[in-house]
N, C-alpha and C positions, 0 to 999 in steps of 0.2 A: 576297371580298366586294366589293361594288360599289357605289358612291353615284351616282346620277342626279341631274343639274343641272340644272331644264330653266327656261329662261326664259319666261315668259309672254307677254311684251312681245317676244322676238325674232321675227322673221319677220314683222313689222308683224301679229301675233296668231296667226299659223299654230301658233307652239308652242301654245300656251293651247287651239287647237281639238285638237290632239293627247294632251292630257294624260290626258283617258279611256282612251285606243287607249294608252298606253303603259302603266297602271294596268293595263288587261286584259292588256296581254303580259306584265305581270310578273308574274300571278298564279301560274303556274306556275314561278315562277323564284326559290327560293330562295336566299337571301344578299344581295340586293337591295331597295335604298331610292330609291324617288321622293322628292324635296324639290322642292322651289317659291319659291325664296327672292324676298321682294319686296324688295330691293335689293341695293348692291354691298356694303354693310358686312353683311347678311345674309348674301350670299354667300362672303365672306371669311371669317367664322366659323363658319361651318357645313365647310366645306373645311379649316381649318385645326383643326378638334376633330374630325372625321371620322374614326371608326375604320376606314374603309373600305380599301383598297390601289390601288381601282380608282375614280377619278375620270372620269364619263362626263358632257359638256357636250352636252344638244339647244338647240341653238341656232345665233348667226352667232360670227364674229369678237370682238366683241362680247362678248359673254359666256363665251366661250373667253379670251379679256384677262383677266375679272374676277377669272376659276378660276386662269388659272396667276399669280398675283399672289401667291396665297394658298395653291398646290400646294408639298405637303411632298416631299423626297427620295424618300421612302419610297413615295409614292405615284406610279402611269400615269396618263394622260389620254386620252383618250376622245373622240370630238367625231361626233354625229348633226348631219350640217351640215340645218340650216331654219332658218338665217338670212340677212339679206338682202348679205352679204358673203361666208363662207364659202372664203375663200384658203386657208388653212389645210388644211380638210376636201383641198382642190382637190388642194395641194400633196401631197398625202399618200395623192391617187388615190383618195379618196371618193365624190366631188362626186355623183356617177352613181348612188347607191345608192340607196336607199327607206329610209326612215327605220327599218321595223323590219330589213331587212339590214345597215345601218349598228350599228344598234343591236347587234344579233347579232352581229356581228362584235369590235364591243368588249369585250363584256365574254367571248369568249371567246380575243381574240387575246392570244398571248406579247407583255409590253413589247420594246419595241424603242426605242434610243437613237436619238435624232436630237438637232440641236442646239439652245441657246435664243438667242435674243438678245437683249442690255442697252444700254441706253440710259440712259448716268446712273443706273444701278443698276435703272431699270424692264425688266422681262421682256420679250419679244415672241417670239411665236412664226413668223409669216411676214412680217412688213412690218415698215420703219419709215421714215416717210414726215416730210419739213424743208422747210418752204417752202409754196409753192404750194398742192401738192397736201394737206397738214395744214390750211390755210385752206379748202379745198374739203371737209376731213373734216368742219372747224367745219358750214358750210353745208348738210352733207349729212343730222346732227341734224337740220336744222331744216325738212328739207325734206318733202314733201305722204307722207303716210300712204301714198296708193296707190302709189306706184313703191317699187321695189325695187331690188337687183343696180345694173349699170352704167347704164339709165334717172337712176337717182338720181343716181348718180355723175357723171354728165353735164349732167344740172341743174344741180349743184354747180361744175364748172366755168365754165361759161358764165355763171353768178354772177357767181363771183366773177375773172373775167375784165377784168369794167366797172371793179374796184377794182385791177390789176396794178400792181403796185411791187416792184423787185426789191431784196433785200437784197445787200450782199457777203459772200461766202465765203471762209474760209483752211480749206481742207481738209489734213491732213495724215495720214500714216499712219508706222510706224515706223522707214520708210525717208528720210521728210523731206517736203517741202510738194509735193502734189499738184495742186491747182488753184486759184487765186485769183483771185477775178474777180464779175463779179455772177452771180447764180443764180436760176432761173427757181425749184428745187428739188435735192434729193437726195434719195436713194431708198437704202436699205440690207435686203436681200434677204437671208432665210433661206428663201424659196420665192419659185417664177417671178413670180405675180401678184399685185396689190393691186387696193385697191375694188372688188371683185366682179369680175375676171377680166379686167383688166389686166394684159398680157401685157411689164412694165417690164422684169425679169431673165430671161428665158428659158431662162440660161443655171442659174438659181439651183438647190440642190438643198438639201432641208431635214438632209442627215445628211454633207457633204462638211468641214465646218470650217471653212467660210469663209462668210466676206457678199460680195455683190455688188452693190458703192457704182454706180449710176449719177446723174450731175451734167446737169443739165440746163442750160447757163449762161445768156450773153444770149440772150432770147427777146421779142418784141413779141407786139403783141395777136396780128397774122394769123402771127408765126412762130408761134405755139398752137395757134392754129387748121390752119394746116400742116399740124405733127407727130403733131396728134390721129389722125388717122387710119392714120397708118403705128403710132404707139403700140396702136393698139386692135389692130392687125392683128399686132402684134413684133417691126414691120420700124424700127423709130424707130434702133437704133444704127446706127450709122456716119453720123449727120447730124453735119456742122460743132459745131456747139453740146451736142451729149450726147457725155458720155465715158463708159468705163468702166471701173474698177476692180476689182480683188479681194483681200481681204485678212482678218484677223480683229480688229483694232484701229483707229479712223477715230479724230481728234479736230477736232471743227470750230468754227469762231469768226465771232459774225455782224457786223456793223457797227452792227445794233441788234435788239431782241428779236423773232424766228423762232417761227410755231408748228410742233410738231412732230405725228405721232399712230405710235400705236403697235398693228398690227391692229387699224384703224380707231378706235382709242380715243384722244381729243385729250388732250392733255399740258399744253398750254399754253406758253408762251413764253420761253423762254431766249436768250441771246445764245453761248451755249457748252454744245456737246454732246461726249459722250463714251461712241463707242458700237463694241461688241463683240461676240464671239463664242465661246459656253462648248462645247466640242466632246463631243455624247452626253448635254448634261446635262437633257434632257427624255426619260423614259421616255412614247413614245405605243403606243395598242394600234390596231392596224392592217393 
């Protein structure tokens, strides 16, 4: 049995124009439910009373956040990427499909274990993004209807570029203090990319048991400007100022309150993060 999540609003409307075509493909498809939920506490309850086993998100990042916030043990996940972020889907070797071979593929693929990752007890499935680039997630909200993917994402930098201020970091892992110093951002990776195909971990893999912490430290306006482009290309490590780590347990400490996002979903501000890696603990169909 299968439940379908599809968000309306994702894909700046693209879902919402799909929801007939998806009604029509499932007519022939016993065991299967379209839902529509109009918000996150919608979609929270309807996932979490779902008799389903198969949990399927059309949408971005986004709404794939919502779903596993609220995904039970017992149940897969699923993810028609047509949203305007879609790492995840990426990670997972999607990206490329057509919404009904995506579709088709989930609800007949064996789960398969990949890992999840937490942050302060919050889930994340490919990203978790401290600093900078969480102030750019803020931004990216807010930013014009018509862009989508890394256009938006780009917007959102250059933003909030005019307002740079770096916080300090005590990064540590279980082996003792890894970096301290100011910090442009950090990045902790259960898949290669963020904001829509941002190539930060390229080393990342969604089913190896580990995160891959990259620190981005002191950075100025035109050091951003720089690295932007070797970042967009994958070529950004081995600069001066980005390190990188791997491990399954980070605990970080800010000098004042940091936002953070979590597959593009903003968190909000903390001074102190504590983020992880649960090895297999998300069943995806794929």
């Amino acid at each position: 049995m299968a439940l379908i999540v599809a968000n309306p609003l994702a894909g700046r409307g693209r879902v919402a124009a799909l929801i007939p075509r998806i009604e029509a493909f499932l007519k022939d498809r016993p065991g299967t439910r379209l839902a529509v939920p109009g918000s996150p506490e919608e979609t929270h309850a309807l996932v979490q009373e779902a008799p389903e086993d198969r949990i399927i998100v059309v949408g971005g990042d986004g709404t794939l956040h919502q779903v596993l916030r609220a995904l039970r043990p017992d149940q897969a996940l699923g993810v028609v990427p047509v949203g305007s972020g879609n790492d995840f889907a990426r990670a997972l070797g999607l990206l490329r499909l057509s919404w009904d071979k995506a579709l088709t593929r989930a609800l007949a693929a064996a789960p398969r274990p990949v890992d999840l990752g937490r942050v302060n007890g919050e889930p994340f499935a490919a990203s978790l993004g401290i600093g900078f680039d969480a102030a750019v997630a803020e931004r990216v909200l807010r930013s014009p209807g018509r862009l989508k993917g890394m256009p938006r994402y780009l917007l959102g930098i250059f933003q909030e570029l005019a307002h740079l201020k770096l916080a300090n970091l005590e990064l540590r892992d279980d082996t003792g203090l890894l970096y301290e110093g100011p910090s442009l951002l950090s990045a902790y990776m259960n898949g290669p990319t963020y904001g829509g195909g941002f190539p930060i971990a390229p080393m990342a893999k969604p089913a190896d048991g580990r995160l891959e912490a990259i620190v981005a430290g002191r950075f100025t306006r035109p050091g951003v400007l720089r690295v932007l482009p070797l970042l967009m290309l994958g070529r950004h490590l081995g600069q001066r100022e980005i390190q990188h780590f791997s491990g399954k347990r980070f605990w970080l400490r800010f000098d004042r309150p940091v936002p953070a996002h979590a597959d593009g979903e903003v968190l909000g501000r903390h001074t102190a993060y504590e983020v992880w890696i649960e090895p297999g603990a998300l069943k995806a169909l794929f």
